[in-house]
N, C-alpha and C positions, 0 to 999 in steps of 0.2 A: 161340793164347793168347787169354785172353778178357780183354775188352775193360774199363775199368770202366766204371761206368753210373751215373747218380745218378735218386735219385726227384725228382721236384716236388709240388707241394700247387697245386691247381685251388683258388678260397675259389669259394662258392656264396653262402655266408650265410645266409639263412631259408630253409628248405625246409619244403613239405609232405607228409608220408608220408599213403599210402592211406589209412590209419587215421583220417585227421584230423588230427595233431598235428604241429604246424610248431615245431620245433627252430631255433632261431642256430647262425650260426657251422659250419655243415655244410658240410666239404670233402671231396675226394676226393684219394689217392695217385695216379698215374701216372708211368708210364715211355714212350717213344717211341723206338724204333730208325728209322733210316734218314732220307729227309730227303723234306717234301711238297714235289710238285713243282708247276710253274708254274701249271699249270688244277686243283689242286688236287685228280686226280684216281685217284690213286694210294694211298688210307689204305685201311688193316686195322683194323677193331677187332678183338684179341683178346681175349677172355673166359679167365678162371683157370679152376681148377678148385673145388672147393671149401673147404678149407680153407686155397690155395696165397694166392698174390699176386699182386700187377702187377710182380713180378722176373722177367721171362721171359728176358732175355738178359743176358751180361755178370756182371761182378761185383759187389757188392752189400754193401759189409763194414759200412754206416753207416747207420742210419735211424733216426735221433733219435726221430721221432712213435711207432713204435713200440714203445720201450723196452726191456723185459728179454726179449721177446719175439721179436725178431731176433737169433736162434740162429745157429751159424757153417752148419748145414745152410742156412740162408736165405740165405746169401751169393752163391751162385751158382747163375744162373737156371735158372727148373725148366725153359724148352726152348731152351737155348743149341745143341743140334743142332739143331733149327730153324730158327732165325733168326740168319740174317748171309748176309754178302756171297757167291751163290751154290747158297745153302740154298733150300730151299721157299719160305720167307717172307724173300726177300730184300733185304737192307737197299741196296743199290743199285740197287732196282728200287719198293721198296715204305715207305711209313712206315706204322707198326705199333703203334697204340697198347693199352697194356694198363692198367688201372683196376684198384686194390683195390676189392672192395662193399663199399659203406656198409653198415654193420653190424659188418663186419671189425676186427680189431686189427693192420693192419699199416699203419698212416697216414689212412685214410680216419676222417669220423665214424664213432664205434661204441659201445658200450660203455665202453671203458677211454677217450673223451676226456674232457676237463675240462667237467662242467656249469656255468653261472655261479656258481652259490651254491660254485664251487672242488673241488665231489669227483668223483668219476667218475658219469656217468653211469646203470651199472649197468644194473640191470633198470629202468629208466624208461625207457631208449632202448626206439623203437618197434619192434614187429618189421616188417622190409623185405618190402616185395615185387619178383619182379621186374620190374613196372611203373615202383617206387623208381628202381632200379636205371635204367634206361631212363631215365628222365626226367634224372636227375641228370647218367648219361654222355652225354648228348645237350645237355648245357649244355656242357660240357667240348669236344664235336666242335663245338659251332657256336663256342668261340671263336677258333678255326681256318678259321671260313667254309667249312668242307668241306661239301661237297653231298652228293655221294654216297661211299659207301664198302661193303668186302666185312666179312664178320661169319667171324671163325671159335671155334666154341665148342665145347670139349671137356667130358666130362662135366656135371656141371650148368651150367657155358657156353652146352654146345649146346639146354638147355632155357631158359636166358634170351633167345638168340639168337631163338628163336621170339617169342617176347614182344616183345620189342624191335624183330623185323623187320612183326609187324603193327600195334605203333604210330606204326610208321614207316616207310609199304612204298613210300614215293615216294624215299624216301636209302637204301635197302638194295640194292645193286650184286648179290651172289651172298652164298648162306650156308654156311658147312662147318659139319658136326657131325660128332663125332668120340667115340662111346659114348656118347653119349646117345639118348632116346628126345622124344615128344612127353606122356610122362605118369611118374610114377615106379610103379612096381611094387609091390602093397599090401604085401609084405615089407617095402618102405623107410618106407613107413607105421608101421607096426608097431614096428618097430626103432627110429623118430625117437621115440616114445614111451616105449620102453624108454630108450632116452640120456637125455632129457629128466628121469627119473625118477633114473635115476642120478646126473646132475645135483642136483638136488633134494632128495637123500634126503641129502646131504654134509652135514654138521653146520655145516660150512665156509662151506656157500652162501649164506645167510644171507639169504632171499628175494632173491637177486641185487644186494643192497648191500653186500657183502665191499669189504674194502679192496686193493686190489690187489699187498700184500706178502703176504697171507694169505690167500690164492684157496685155492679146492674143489679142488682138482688130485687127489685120488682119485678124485671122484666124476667128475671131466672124464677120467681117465686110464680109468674105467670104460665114458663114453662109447664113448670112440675104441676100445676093444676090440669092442665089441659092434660098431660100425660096418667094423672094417676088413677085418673077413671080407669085408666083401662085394666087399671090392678086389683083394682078391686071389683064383684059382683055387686053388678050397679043394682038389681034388684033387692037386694039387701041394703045398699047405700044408707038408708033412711035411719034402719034400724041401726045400725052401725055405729051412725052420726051421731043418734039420740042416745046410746051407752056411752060414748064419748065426753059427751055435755059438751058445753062451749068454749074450748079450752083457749081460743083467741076470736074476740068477736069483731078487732078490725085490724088486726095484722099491718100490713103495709100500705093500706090502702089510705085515704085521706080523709075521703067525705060520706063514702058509701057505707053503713052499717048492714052486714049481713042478717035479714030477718028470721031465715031458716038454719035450721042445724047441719044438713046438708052443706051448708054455702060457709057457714061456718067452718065444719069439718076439714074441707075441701083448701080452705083461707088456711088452717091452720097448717093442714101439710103444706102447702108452698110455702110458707113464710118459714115452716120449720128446718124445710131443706134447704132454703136460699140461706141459711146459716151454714150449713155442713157444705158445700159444692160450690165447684167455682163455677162461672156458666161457660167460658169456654172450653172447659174439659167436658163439660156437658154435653156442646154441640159435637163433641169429637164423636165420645160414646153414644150417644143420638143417634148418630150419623151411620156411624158404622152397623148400628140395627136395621136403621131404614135403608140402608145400599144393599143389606147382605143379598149377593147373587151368587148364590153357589157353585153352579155351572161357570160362571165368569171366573171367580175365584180363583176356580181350578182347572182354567182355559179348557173346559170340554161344550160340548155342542147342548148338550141336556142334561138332566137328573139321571138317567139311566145310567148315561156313561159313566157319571161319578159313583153311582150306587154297583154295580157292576167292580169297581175296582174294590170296594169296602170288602164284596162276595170273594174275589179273588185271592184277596189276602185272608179269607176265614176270621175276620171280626165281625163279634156277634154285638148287638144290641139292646138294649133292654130302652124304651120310652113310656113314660110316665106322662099320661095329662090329666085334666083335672077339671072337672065337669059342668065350670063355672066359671073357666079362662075366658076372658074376653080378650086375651093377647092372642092366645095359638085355640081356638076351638078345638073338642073332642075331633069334630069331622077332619080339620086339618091336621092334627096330630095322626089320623086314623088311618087319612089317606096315604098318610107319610109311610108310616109303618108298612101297608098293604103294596105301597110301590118300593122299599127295599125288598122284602118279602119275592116281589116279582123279579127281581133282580136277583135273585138267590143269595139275596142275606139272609143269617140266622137273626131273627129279629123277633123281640116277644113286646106285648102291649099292654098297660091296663091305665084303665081310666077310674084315678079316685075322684072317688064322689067326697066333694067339700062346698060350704056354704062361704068362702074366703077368696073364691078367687082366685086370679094368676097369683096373687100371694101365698097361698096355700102351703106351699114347700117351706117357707119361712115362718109360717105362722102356727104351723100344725106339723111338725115332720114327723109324729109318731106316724101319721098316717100312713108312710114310706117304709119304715122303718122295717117290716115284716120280711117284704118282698124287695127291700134293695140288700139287706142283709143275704136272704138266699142266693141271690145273682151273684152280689159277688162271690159266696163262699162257692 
């Protein structure tokens, strides 16, 4: 039976995003399973996935900060097989923190928080980076005096994990990545540009200053279509669709009735997420997938350089892909691996085999479960 769990609010107060522009009043959500122990040497940070939360374990029925947008799907944590007493990431062995990003609508600064002049921020909130991201959660781990800790980051986690572990490769204990790569794939390029536009084209959107009873949710619900292919293994798609049934067969649309289950399916996720997200926290989080340059990131000239520093500091690795990702492919996950490896990282690899897709970590984590339990013990 799971557990309840309550979030907390870390306050920061002035921050400065990469950009330049230093925001009030910047905080961040968090959750923590299990309990730091005496030499403080025991914390995980967890990283979400992209559009997920810092709800990873437990129950979750309350979260004032972020408003109409804490759905009852939000309630219970996306890796409750994961974590707790005996799991992987064990709550009598390990404390476990997990952070919404800033930019996000589920408690952290973002978008939808209150600017001083009283309205929502909007499109004036800066876009993040994951360097943001890093600096912010690294205010949050040092009010805890923790020194060192392990990183585990699943899908775009495991590309901030990177960032995070070389500005900070003196506190980074070990790293798991879990379908992610060290670059995104110019398909996700591409695609962040279509969403964006779809966004945009909404009549609704209103240069990102909508009021947030009257959000773009077409245009966001057209986002997330165009994006979730890539989550799931399209060769399965059908099959999927058809165990699914038709659970919205015209969604937001007007006049078009979807003929196929597919089309269905695909209707039903956007429309279902353009309830839970806002679309300019969207484009933030988006954005920040489709820029990641991690040589830029971390002003070095190439991936050697950076992978080279990981070797120097003796952090080791563990990546996980998944044989059906149409986000980060086995190959790209492979090469990844093979060019720290050259750089004399400790780095170990394995590729599960699943019929699920970049989803796979979410949908199926016993699959993990064997071989992240051994790593980390």
């Amino acid at each position: 039976m799971s557990v309840d769990v309550k979030t907390h609010i870390f306050h920061i107060g002035d921050f400065t995003f990469d950009s330049g522009e230093t925001l009030p009043g910047i905080c961040l959500a968090y959750e923590t399973y299990g309990t730091l122990n005496a030499d403080k040497s025991n914390a995980i940070l967890l990283f979400h996935a992209l559009t997920g939360s810092h709800h990873a374990h437990g129950m979750n029925t309350d979260l004032p900060e972020a408003g109409d947008f804490w759905r009852a799907e939000n309630h219970e944590g996306w890796w409750d097989r994961m974590i707790g007493a005996g799991k992987p990431l064990d709550t009598e062995r390990y404390f476990i923190i997990c952070v919404n990003f800033l930019g996000s609508c589920y408690g952290s600064s973002g978008p939808t928080s209150t600017a001083p002049d009283g309205e929502p921020w909007g499109s004036r909130f800066p876009m993040v980076t994951p360097n943001d991201q890093a600096r912010a959660q690294m205010q949050l781990i040092n009010s805890w005096g923790i020194d060192r800790f392990a990183i585990v980051g699943p899908s775009i986690g495991g590309m901030l994990s990177l960032a995070f572990t070389h500005m900070y490769p003196e506190r980074v204990r070990c790293v798991v990545i879990i379908g992610a790569s060290c670059q995104p794939p110019i398909e996700h390029k591409l695609a962040a540009f279509e969403q964006f536009a779809a966004i945009e084209i909404d009549e609704k959107y209103r240069e990102g200053r909508y009021p947030l009873s009257d959000p773009p949710r077409r245009g966001l619900a057209l986002a997330r279509i165009i994006s979730h292919k890539f989550f799931v293994y399209q060769r399965g798609l059908e099959k999927r669709a058809r165990k699914g049934g038709t659970p919205d067969r015209k969604g937001l649309f007007t006049w078009y009735l979807p003929a196929r289950n597919t089309e269905s399916y695909m209707l039903h996720q956007g429309t279902k997420f353009a309830l839970r997200f806002d679309a300019n926290a969207y484009i933030r989080i988006i954005n920040m997938w489709a820029s990641f340059d991690l040589p830029a990131l971390c002003g070095k000239e190439n991936l050697d350089e950076v992978f080279r520093l990981y070797a120097e500091h003796n952090i080791p690795f563990m990546i996980f892909s998944i044989s059906t990702d149409c986000c980060f492919t086995p190959r790209s996950c492979s090469l990844f691996h093979r060019r720290l490896v050259k750089n004399g990282v400790q780095a170990h690899y394995k590729c599960i085999e699943s019929a699920k897709g970049h989803d796979s970590f979410l949908l199926e984590p016993e699959l993990y479960q064997e071989d992240l339990t051994a790593y980390l013990g």
